[in-house]
C-alpha positions as CSV (number, residue, x, y, z in Angstrom):
1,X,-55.0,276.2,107.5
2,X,-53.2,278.5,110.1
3,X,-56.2,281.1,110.4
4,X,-53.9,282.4,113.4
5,X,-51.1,283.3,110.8
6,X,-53.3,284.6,108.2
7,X,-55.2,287.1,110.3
8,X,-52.5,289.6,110.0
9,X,-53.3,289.7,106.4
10,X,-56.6,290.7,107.5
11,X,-56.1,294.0,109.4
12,X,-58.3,297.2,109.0
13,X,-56.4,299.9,107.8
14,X,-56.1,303.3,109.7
15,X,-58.7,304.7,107.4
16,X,-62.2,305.0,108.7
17,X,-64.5,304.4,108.7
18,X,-64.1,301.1,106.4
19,X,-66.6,298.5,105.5
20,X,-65.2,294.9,104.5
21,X,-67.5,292.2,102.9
22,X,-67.0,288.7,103.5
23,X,-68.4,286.2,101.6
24,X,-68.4,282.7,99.4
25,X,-69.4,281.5,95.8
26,X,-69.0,279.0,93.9
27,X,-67.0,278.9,90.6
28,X,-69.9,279.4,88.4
29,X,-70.7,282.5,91.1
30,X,-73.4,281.1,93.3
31,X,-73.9,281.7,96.7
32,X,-75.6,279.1,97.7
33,X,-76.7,275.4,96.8
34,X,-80.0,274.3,97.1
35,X,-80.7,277.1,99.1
36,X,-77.7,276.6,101.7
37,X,-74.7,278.7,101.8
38,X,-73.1,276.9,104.5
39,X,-72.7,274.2,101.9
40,X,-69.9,275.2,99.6
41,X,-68.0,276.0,102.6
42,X,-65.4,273.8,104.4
43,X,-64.2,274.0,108.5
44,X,-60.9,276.6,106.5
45,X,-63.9,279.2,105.4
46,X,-66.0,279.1,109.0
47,X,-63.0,279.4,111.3
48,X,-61.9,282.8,108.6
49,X,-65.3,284.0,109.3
50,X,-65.5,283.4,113.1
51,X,-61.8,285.5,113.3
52,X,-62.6,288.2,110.8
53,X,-65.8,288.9,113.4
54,X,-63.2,289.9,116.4
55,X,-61.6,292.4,114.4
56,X,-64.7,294.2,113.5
57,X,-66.6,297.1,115.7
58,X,-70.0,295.4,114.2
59,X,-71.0,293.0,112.0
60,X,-74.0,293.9,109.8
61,X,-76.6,291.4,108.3
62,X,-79.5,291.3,106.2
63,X,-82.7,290.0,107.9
64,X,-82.5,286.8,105.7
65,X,-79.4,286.1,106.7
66,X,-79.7,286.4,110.4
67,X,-82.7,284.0,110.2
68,X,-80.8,281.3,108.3
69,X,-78.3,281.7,111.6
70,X,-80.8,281.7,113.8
71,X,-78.2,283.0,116.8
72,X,-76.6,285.6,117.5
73,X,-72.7,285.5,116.4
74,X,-70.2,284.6,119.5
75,X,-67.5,286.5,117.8
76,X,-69.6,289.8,116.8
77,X,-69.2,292.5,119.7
78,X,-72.3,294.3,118.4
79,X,-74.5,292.9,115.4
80,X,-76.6,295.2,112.9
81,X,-79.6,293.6,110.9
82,X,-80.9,295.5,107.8
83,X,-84.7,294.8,107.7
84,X,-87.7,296.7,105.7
85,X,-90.3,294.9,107.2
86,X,-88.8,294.4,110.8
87,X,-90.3,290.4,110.6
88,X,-87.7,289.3,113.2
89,X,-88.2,287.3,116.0
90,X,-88.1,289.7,119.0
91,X,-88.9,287.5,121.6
92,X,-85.9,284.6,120.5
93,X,-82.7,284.2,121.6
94,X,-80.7,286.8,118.7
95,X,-82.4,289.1,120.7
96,X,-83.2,287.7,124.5
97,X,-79.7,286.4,124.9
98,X,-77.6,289.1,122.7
99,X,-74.4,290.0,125.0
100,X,-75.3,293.5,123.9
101,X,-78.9,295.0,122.5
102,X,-78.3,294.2,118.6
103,X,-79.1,297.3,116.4
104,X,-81.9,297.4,114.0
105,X,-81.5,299.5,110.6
106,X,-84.5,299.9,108.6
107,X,-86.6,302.8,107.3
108,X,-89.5,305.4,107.4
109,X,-91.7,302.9,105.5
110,X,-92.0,299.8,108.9
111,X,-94.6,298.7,110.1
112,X,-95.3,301.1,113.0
113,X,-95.8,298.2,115.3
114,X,-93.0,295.8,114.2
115,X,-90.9,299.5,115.1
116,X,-92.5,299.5,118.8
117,X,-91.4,295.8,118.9
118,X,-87.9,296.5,117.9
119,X,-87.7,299.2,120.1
120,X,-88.4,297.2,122.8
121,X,-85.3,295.0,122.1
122,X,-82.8,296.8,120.3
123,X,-81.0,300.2,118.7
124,X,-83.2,300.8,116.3
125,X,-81.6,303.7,112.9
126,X,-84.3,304.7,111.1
127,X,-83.0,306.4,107.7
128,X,-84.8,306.8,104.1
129,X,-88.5,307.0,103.6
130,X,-89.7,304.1,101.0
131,X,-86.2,302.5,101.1
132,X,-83.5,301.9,103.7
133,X,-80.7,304.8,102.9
134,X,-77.5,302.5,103.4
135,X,-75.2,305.3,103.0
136,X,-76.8,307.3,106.0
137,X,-77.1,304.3,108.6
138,X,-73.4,303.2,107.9
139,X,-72.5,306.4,108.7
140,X,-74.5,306.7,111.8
141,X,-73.2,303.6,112.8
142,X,-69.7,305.1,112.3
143,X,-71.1,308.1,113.9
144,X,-71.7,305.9,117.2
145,X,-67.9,304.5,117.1
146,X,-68.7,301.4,114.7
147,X,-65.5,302.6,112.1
148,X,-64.4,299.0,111.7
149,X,-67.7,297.4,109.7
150,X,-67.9,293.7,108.6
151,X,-70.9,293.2,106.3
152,X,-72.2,289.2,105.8
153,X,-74.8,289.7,103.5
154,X,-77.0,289.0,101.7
155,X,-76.8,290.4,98.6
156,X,-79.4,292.3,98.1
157,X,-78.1,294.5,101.4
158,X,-75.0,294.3,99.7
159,X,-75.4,295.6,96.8
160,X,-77.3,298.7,98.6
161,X,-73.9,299.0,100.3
162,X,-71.9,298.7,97.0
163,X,-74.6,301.4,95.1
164,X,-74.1,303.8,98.4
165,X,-70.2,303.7,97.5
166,X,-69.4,301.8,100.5
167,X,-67.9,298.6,99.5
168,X,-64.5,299.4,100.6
169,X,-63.3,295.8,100.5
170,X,-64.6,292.4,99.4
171,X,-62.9,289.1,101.0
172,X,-64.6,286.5,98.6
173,X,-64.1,282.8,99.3
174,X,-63.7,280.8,95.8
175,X,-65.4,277.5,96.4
176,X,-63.8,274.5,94.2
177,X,-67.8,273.4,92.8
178,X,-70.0,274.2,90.2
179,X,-73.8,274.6,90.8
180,X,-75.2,276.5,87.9
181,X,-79.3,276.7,89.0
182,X,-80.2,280.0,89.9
183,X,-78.8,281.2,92.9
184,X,-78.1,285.0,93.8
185,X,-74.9,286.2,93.1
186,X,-73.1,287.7,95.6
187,X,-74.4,291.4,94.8
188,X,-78.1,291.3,93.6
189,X,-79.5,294.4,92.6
190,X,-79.7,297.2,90.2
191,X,-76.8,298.4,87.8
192,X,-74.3,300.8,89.8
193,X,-71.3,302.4,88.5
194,X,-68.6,300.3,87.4
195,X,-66.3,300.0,90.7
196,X,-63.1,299.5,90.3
197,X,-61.3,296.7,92.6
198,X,-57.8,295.9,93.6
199,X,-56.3,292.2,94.8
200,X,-54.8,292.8,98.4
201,X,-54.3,289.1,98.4
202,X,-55.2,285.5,97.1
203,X,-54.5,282.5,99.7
204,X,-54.7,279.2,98.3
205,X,-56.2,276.5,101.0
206,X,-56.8,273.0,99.2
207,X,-58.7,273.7,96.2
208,X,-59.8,276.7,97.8
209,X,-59.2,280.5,97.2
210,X,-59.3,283.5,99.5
211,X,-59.2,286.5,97.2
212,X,-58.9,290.4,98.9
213,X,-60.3,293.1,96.9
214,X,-59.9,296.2,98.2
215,X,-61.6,299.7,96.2
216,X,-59.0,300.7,93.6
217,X,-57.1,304.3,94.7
218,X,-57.1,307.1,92.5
């Protein structure tokens, strides 16, 4: 797969700020298998992912997420991690060796210490009071010149984007298996309002499909 070539396909449109999703299922709509998502992947899907990080202004991850990681992305000039309860490893590498501080959303309701810790380390955008108010921090994050958002999961931060009305665009990878089990899907969380999507694109790569939703106009 020329991921060179199909990079074009990929460009942010003049509207900001805009928040694309990137992310993989299987058939049968699982994310992972066996509690791995890097396994219904292929070299095609990784390679998209590393390339789709350049063109964002951040790239914004649950805390679940960044932990399966471990590092901090190469490719990401500035990486966001959503995290309630601020259990991240300060004093690792994501943070030690970050090229830039990462930033640190999470909400009135930290642990008051954990927030001293991540202080210490990182941006930190404090917004909601029980709950992390998605809507506000991607805004403040577009307020601080991050217009060009790239959100890797996981679903549950997801779908806080998606309920916020900020799921401008969803490039989902089709995997060619079928897991069944019960893995999350790749929103999990409350009921929103039905949102309408429309295909940009679908790019066929073996047996797998690169589909490009973007929010349906009008």
């Amino acid at each position: 797969m020329d991921v060179s070539a199909m990079l074009e396909q990929y460009a942010y449109p003049e509207t900001t700020p805009w928040l694309r999703a990137n992310m993989i299922a299987s058939l049968d709509g699982g994310i992972q298998y066996q509690g791995s998502t890097s396994a219904l992947g292929y070299a095609g899907d990784w390679a998209l992912m590393q390339r789709l990080r350049t063109l964002a202004d951040v790239v914004i991850m649950g805390a679940t997420t960044v932990r399966e990681y471990g590092t901090y992305p190469a490719e990401a000039s500035k990486l966001a991690i959503v995290s309630r309860s601020l259990r991240l490893d300060f004093d690792g590498p994501l943070f030690t060796e970050a090229p830039s501080p990462p930033v640190v959303i999470t909400c009135g309701a930290a642990p008051a210490e954990r927030l001293r810790e991540a202080e210490k380390r990182a941006e930190v955008i404090v917004c909601g009071g029980d709950s992390t108010d998605m809507g506000m921090a991607l805004q403040r994050l577009a307020d601080k010149g991050y217009q060009r958002q790239l959100c890797e999961g996981g679903p549950v931060v997801l779908a806080q984007i998606a309920a916020a009305g900020w799921l401008h665009e969803l490039c989902l990878t089709l995997s060619p298996v079928i897991t069944a089990g019960d893995a999350a899907r790749v929103l999990d969380g409350p009921v929103i309002d039905m949102q309408r999507m429309e295909l940009c694109h679908a790019i066929q790569d073996e047996n797998y499909l690169f589909l490009r939703y973007r929010m349906a106009q009008g």
